[in-house]
N, CA, C and O atoms as CSV, one atom per row, in Angstrom:
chain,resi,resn,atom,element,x,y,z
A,1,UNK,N,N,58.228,30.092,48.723
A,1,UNK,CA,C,57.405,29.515,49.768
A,1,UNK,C,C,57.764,30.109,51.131
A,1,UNK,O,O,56.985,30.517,51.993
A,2,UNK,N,N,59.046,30.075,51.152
A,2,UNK,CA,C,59.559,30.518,52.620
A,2,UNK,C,C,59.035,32.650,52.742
A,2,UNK,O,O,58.716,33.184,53.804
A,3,UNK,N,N,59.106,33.365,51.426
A,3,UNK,CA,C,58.461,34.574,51.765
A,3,UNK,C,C,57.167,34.165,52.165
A,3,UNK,O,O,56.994,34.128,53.384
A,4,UNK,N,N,56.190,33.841,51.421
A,4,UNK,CA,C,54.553,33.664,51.780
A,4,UNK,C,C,54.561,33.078,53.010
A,4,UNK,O,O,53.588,33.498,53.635
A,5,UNK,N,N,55.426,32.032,53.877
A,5,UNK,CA,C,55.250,31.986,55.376
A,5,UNK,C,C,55.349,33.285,55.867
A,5,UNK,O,O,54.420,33.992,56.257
A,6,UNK,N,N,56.970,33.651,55.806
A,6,UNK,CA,C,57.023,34.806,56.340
A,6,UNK,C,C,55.873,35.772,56.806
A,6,UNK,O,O,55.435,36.156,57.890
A,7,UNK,N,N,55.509,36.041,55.103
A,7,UNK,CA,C,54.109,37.162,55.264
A,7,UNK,C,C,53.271,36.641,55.899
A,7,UNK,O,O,52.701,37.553,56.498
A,8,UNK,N,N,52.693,35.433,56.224
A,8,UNK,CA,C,51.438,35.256,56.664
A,8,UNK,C,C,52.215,35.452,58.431
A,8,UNK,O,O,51.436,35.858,59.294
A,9,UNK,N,N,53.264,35.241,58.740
A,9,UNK,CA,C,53.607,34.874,60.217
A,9,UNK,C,C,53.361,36.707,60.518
A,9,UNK,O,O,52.707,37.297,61.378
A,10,UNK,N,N,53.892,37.015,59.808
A,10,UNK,CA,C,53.932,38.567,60.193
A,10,UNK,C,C,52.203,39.453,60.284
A,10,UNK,O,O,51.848,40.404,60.981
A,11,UNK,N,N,51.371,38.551,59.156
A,11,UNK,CA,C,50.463,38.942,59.209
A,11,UNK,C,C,49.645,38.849,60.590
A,11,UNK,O,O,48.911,39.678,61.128
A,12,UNK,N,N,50.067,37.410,61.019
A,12,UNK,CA,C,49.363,37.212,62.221
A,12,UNK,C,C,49.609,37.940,63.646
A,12,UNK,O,O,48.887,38.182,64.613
A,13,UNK,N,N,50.852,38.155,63.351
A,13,UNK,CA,C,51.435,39.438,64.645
A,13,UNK,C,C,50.532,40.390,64.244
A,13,UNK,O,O,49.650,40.535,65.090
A,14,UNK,N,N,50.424,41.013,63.393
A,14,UNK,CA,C,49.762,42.190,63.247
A,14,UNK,C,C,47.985,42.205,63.357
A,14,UNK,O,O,47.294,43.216,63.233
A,15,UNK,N,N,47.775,41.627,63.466
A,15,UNK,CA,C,46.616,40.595,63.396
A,15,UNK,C,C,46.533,40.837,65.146
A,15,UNK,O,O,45.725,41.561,65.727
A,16,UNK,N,N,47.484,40.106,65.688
A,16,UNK,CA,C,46.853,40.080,67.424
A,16,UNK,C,C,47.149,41.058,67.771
A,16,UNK,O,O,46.732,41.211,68.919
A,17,UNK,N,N,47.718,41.960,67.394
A,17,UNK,CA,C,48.300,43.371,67.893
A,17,UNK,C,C,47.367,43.876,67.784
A,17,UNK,O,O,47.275,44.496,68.844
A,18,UNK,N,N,46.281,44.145,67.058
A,18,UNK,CA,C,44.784,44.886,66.576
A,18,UNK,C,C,44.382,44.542,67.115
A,18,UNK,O,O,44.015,45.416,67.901
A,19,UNK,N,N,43.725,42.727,67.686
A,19,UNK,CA,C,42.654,42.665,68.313
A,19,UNK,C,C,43.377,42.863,69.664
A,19,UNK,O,O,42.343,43.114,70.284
A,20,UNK,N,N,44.103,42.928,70.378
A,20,UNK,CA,C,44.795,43.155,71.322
A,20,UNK,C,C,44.472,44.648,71.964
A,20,UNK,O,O,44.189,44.811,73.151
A,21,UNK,N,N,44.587,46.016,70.704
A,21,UNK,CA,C,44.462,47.112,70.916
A,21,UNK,C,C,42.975,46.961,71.024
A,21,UNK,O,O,42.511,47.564,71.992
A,22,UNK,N,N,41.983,46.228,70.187
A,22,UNK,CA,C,40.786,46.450,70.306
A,22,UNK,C,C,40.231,46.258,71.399
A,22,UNK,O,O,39.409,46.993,71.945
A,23,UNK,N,N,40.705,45.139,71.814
A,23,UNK,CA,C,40.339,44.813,73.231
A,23,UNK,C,C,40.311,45.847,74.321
A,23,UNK,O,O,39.305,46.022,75.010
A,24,UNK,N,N,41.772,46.743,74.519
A,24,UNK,CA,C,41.736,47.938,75.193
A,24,UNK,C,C,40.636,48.765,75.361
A,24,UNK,O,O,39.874,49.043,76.287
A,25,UNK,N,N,40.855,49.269,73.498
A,25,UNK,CA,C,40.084,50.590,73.649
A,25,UNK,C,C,38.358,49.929,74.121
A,25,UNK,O,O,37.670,50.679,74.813
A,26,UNK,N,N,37.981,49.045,73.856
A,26,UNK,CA,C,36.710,48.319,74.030
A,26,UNK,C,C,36.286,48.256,75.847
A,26,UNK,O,O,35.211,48.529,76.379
A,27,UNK,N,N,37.738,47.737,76.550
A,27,UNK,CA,C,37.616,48.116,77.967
A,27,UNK,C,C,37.665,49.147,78.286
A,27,UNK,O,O,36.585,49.558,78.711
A,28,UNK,N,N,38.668,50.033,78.299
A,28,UNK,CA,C,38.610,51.700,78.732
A,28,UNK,C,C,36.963,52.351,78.072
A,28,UNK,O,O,36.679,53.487,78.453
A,29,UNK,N,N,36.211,51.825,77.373
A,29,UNK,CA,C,34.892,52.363,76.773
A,29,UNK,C,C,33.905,51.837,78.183
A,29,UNK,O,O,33.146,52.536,78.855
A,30,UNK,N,N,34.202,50.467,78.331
A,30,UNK,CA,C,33.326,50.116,79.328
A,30,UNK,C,C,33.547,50.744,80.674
A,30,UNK,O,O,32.607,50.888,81.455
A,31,UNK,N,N,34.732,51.110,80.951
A,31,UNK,CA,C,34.519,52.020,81.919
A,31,UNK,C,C,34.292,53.387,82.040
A,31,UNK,O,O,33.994,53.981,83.075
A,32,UNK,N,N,34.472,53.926,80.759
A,32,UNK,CA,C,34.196,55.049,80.663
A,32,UNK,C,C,32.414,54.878,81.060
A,32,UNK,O,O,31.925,55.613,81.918
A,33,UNK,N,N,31.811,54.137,80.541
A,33,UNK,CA,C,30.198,53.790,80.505
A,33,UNK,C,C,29.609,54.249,81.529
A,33,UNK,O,O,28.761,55.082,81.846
A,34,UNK,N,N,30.576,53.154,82.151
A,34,UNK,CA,C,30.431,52.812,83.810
A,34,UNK,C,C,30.256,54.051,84.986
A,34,UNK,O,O,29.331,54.356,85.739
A,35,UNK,N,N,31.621,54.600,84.749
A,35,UNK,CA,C,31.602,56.228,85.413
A,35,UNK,C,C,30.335,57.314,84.857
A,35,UNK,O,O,29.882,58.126,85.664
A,36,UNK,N,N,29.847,57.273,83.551
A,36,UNK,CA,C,29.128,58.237,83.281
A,36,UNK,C,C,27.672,57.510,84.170
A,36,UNK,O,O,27.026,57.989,85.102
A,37,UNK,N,N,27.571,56.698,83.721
A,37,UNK,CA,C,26.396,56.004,84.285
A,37,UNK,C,C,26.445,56.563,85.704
A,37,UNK,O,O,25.648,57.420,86.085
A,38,UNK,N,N,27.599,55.950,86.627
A,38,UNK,CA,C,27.172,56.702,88.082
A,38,UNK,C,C,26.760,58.238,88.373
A,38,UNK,O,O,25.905,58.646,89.159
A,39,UNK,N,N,27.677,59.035,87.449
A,39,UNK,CA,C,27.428,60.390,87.442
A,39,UNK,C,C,26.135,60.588,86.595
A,39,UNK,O,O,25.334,61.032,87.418
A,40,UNK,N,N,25.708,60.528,85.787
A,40,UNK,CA,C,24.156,60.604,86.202
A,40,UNK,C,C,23.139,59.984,87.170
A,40,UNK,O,O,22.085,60.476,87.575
A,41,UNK,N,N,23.556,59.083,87.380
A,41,UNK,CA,C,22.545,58.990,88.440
A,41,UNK,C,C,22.967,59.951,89.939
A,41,UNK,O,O,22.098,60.259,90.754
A,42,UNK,N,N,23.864,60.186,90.039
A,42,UNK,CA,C,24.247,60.779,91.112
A,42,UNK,C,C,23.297,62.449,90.837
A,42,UNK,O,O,22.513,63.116,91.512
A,43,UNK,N,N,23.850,62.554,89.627
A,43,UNK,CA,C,23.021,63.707,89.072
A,43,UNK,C,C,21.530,64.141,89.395
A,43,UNK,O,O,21.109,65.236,89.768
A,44,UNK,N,N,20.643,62.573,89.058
A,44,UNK,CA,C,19.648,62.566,89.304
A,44,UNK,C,C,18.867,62.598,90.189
A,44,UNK,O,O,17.724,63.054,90.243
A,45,UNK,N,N,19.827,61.829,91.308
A,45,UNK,CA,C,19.518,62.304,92.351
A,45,UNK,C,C,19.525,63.567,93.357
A,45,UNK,O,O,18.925,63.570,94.432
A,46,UNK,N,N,20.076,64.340,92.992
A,46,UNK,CA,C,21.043,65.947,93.328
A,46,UNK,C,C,19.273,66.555,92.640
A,46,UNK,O,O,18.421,67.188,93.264
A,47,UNK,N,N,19.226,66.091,91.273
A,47,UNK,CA,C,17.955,67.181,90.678
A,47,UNK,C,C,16.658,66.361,91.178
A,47,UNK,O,O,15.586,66.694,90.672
A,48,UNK,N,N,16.659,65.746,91.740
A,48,UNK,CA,C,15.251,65.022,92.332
A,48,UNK,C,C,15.524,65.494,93.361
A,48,UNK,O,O,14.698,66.399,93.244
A,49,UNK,N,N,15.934,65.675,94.231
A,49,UNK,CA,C,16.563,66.753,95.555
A,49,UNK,C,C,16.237,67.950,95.686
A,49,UNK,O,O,15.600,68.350,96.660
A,50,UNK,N,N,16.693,68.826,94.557
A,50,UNK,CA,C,16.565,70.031,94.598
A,50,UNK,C,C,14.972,70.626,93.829
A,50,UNK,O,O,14.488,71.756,93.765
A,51,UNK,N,N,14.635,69.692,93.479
A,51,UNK,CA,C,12.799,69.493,92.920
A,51,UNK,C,C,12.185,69.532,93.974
A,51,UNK,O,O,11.447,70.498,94.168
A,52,UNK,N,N,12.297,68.558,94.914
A,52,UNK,CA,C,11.827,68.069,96.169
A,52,UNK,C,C,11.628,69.426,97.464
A,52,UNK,O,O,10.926,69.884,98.366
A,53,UNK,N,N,12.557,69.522,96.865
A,53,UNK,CA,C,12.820,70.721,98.058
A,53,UNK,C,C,12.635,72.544,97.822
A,53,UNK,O,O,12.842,73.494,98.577
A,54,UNK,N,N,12.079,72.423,96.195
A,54,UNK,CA,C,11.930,73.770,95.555
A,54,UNK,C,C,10.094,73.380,95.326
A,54,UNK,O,O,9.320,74.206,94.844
A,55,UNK,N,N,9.738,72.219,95.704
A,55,UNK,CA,C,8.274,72.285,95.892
A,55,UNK,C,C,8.094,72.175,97.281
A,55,UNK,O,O,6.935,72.454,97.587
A,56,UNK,N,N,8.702,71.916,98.098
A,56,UNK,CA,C,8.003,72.045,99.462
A,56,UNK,C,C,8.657,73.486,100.065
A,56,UNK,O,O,8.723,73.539,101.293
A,57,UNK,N,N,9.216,74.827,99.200
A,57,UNK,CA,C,8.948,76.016,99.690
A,57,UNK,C,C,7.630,76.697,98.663
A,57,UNK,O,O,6.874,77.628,98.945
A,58,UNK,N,N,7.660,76.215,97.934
A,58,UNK,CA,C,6.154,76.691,97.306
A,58,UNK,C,C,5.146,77.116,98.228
A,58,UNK,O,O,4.937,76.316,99.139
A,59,UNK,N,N,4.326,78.383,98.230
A,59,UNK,CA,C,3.265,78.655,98.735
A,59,UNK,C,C,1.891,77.908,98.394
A,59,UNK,O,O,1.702,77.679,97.199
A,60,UNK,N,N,1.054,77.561,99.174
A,60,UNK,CA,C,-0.371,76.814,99.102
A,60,UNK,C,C,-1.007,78.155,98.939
A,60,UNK,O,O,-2.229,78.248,98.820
């Protein structure tokens, strides 16, 4: 009886240690998100810019 506690106590460490790591990698994802997200739009704006400005040297 006293092993099968054991195992289950140990199981449960190992247990929050996973969702623990999951949690991490799950945040560092959301910011990774986060940063790409700004850099495209930053992007988008840079190529809506350079659109903008490669049609108003266009000849009529």
């Amino acid at each position: 009886m006293q092993a099968a506690i054991k195992e289950l106590q140990d199981t449960v460490i190992v247990m929050a240690h996973i969702e623990k790591r999951q949690s991490e990698v799950l945040k560092d994802l959301a910011e990774f998100r986060i940063r790409t997200e700004q850099n495209l739009a930053g992007i988008t704006d840079k190529l809506n810019g350079l659109i903008g400005y490669m049609e108003g040297q266009r000849p009529h």
